[in-house]
C-alpha positions as CSV (number, residue, x, y, z in Angstrom):
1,X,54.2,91.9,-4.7
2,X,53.2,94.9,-3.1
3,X,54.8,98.4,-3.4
4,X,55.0,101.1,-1.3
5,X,52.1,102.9,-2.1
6,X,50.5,99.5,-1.8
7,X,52.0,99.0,1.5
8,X,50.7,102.8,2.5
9,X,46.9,102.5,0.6
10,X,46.6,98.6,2.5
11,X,48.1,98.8,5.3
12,X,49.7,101.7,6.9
13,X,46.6,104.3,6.4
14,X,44.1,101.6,7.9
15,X,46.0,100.9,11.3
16,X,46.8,104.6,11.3
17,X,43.2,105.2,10.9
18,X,42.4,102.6,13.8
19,X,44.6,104.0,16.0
20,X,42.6,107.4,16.1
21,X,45.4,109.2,14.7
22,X,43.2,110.7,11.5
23,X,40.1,111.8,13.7
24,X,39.9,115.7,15.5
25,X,42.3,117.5,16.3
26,X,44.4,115.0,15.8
27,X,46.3,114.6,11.9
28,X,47.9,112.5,9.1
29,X,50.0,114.4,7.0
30,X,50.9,112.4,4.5
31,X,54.6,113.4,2.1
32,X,55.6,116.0,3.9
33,X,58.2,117.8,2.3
34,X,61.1,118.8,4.9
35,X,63.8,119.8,2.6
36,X,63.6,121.5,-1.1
37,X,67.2,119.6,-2.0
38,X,70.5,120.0,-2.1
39,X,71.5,122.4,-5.3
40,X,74.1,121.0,-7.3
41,X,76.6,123.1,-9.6
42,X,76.2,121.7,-13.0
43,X,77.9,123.7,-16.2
44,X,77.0,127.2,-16.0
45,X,73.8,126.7,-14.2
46,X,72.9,124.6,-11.3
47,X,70.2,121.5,-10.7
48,X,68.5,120.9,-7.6
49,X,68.4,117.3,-6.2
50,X,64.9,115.8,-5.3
51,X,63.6,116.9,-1.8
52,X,63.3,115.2,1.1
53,X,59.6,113.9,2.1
54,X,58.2,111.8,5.0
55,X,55.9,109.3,4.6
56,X,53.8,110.4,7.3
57,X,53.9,112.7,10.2
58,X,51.7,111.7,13.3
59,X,50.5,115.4,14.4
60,X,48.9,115.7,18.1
61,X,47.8,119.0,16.9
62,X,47.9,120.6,13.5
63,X,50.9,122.5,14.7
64,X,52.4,119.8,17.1
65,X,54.3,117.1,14.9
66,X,54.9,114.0,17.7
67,X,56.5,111.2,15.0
68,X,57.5,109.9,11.5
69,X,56.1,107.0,9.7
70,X,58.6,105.5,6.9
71,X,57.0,102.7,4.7
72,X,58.4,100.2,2.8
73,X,58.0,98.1,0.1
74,X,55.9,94.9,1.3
75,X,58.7,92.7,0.1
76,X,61.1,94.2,2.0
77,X,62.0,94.2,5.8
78,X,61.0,97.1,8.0
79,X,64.2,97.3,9.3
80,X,65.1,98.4,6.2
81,X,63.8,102.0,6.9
82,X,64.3,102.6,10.2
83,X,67.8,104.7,9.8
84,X,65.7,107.0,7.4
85,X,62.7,107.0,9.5
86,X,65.1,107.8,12.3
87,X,67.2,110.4,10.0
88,X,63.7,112.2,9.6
89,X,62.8,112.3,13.2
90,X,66.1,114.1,14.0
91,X,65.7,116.3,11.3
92,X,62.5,117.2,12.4
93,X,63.5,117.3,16.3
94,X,60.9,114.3,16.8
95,X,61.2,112.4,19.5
96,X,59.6,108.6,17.8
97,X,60.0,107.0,14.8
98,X,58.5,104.1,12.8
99,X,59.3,102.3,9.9
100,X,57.0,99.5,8.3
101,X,56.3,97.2,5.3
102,X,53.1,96.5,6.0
103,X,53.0,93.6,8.3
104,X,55.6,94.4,10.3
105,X,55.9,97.7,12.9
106,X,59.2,98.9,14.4
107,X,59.3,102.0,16.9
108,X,62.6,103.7,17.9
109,X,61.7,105.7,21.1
110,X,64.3,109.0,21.6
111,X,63.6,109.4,25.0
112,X,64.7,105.4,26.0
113,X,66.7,104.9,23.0
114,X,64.9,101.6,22.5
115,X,63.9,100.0,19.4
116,X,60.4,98.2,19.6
117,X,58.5,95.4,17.2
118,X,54.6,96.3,17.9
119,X,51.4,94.6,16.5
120,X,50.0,98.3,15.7
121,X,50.4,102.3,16.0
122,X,50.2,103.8,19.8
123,X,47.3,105.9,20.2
124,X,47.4,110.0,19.7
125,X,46.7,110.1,24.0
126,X,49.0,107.0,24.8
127,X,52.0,109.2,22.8
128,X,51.1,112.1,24.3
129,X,51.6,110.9,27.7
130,X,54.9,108.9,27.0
131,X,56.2,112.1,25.3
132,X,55.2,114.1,28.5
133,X,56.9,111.5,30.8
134,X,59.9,111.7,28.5
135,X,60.0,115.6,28.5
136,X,59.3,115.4,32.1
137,X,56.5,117.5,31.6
138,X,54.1,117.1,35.0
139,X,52.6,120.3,35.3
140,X,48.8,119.7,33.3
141,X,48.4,123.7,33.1
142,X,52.1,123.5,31.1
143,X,50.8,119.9,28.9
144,X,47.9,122.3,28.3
145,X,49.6,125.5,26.9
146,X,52.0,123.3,24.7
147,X,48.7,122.1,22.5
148,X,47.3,125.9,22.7
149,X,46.7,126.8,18.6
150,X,49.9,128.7,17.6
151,X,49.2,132.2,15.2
152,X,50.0,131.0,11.8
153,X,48.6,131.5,8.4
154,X,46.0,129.7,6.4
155,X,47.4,128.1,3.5
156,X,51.0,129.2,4.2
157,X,52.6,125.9,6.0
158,X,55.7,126.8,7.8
159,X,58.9,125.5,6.6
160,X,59.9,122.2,8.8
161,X,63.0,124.1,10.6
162,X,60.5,127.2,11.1
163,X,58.2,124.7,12.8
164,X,60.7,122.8,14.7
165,X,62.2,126.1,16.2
166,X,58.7,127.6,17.1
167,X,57.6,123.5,18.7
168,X,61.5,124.3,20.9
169,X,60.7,127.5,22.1
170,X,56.9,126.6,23.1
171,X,58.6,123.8,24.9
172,X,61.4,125.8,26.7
173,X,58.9,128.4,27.6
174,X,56.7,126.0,29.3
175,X,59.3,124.1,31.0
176,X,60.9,127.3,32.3
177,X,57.1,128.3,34.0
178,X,56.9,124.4,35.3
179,X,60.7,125.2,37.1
180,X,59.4,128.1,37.8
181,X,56.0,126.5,40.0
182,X,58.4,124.1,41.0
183,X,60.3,126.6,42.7
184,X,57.6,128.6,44.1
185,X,55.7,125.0,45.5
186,X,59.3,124.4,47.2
187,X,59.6,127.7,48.6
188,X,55.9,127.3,50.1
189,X,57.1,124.1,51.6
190,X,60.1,125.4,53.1
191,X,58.2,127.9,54.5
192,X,55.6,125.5,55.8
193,X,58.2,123.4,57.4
194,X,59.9,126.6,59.1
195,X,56.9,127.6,60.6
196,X,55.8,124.1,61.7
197,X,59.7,123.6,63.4
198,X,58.9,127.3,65.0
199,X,55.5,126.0,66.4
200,X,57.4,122.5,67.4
201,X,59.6,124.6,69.3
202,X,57.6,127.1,71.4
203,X,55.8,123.7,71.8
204,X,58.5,122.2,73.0
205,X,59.6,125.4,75.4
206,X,56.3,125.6,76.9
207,X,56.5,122.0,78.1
208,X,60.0,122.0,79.3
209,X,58.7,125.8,81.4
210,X,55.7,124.1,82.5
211,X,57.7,121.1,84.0
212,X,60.3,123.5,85.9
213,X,57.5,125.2,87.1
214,X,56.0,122.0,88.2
215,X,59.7,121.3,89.5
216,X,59.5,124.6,91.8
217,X,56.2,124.4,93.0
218,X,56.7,120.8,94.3
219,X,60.1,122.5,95.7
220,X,58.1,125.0,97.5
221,X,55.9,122.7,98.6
222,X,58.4,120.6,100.8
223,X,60.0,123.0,102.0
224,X,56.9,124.8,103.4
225,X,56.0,121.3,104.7
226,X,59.3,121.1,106.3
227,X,59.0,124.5,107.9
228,X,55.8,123.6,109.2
229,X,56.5,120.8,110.4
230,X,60.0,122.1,111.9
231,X,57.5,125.0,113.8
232,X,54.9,122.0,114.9
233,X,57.3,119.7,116.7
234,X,58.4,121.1,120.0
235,X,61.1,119.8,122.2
236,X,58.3,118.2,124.6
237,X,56.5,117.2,121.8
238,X,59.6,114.9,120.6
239,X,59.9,113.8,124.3
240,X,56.3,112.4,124.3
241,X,56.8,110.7,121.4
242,X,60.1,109.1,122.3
243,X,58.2,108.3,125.4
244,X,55.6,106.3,123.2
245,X,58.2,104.5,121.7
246,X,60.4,103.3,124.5
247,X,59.8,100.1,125.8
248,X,61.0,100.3,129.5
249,X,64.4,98.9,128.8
250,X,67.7,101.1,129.1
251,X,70.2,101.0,126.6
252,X,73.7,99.1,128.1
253,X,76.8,99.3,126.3
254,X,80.4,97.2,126.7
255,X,81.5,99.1,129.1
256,X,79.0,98.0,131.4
257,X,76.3,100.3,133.4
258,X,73.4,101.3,131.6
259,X,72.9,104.6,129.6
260,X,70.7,107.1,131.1
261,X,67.1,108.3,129.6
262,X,68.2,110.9,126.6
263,X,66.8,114.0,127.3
264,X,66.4,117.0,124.3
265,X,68.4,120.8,125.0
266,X,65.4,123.2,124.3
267,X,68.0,126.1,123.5
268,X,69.4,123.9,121.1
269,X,66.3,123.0,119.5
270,X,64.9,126.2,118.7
271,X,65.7,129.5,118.5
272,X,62.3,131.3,118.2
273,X,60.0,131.5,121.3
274,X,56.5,129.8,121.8
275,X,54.7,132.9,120.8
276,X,56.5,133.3,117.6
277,X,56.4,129.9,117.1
278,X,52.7,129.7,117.1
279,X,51.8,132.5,115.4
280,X,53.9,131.6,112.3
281,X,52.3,127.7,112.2
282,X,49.0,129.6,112.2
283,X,50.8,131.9,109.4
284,X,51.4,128.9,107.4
285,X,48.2,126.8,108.3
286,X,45.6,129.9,107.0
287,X,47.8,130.3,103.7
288,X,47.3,126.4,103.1
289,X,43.3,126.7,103.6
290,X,43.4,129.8,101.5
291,X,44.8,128.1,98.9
292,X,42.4,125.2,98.8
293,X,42.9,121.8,97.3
């Protein structure tokens, strides 16, 4: 029947082992202690309760706890230590938990709430990223500076709420610079869309002044036309034509008889002379050559 520390020497080290977590710069520290117990009144003195370890704490950096490991007897069920593997992640500000006997792993993920059965430990990368996704850390430069060596002594481990408050305060530094780019990358956008809308628009007015210049030239145009035209066609030139067109037959009417040839008033038609007349079309006809095609 196996222990715990069986459990832990056969079992728990190995897959941990497997799983990378035990090879540079990732870490396995194994019995943590995260409290130095409770101190009881007793008589005239006092006696302090055991402390409070962790089986093992899954470090991403030396400095950068990511999860708990509580083991258990091999004879029991790993259910059995999942509150206290749980208990020890909060007390720790961890965001995963697992508790095993050996055989059997069970993960309780903060970030989904979830508790998970797996064959084996996640890898030191794949927890990295799903801590990331949960922290909704995108920015790389931010993942980066998060895992940057903090200043700390050599042989003087910080105490676990002494670690957990310098981990928060990375963490809140870095996300505050990611809202921060965030803001700035929005701000660029806006800007980027404002100027875009601003080029859209002069766009947009240059087309509608190019077609309402169209508009007035074509305007221009016919009415020149008509002027020239109106300067060409004299009153004997419309009788000539009518002329052309008649076919030798007189218009009758109901009241019998027959209506006489219509004949055009040249004061009524025109109110310039010839010489006027002509020298205007010839006015009109130069400009028109000028102008070309």
């Amino acid at each position: 029947m196996l222990s715990e520390a069986d459990t832990c020497r056969k079992y728990v080290v190995p897959r941990l082992q497997a799983a990378g977590w035990d090879n540079e710069p990732y870490s396995i520290a194994e019995q943590r202690t995260i409290t130095d117990g409770r101190i009881v009144p007793m008589g005239k003195g006092f006696v302090r309760k055991p402390s409070k370890k962790v089986d093992y704490v899954l470090r991403i950096r030396r400095d950068f706890p990511l999860a708990v490991v509580e083991a258990k007897a091999g004879y029991k069920n790993a259910a059995d230590g999942l509150q206290q593997a749980k208990q020890y992640a909060e007390m720790l500000g961890l965001k995963f938990a697992y508790a095993t006997n050996g055989r059997e792993i069970i993960e309780f993920d903060y970030f989904t709430g979830k508790d998970t059965r797996r064959q084996d430990y996640p890898t030191p990368g794949d927890l990295w990223k799903r801590y990331l996704a949960g922290a909704q850390i995108s920015d790389q430069q931010v993942a980066d500076r998060l895992l940057s060596p903090a200043n700390y002594q050599v042989n003087q481990g910080e105490r676990y709420h002494q670690q957990l408050a310098i981990n928060r305060a990375m963490e809140a530094t870095q996300k505050a610079i990611e809202s921060e780019n965030r803001v700035r990358q929005v701000k660029a956008e806006a800007e980027q869309n404002i100027t875009q809308a601003h080029g859209q628009a002069e766009a947009t007015r240059q087309k509608a002044q190019g077609e309402a210049d169209a508009v007035l030239i074509k305007a221009r145009s016919e009415a020149k036309s008509n002027e020239i035209i109106r300067l060409s066609v004299t009153p004997s030139v419309l009788q000539y034509r009518m002329m052309q067109q008649w076919d030798g037959k007189l218009p009758s009417f109901n009241g019998g008889g027959q209506i006489p040839m219509l004949t055009i008033d040249a004061t009524k038609f025109a109110a310039i002379d010839e010489a006027t007349r002509e020298k205007k079309l010839k006015e009109m006809l130069k400009e028109d050559a000028d102008a070309g095609p």
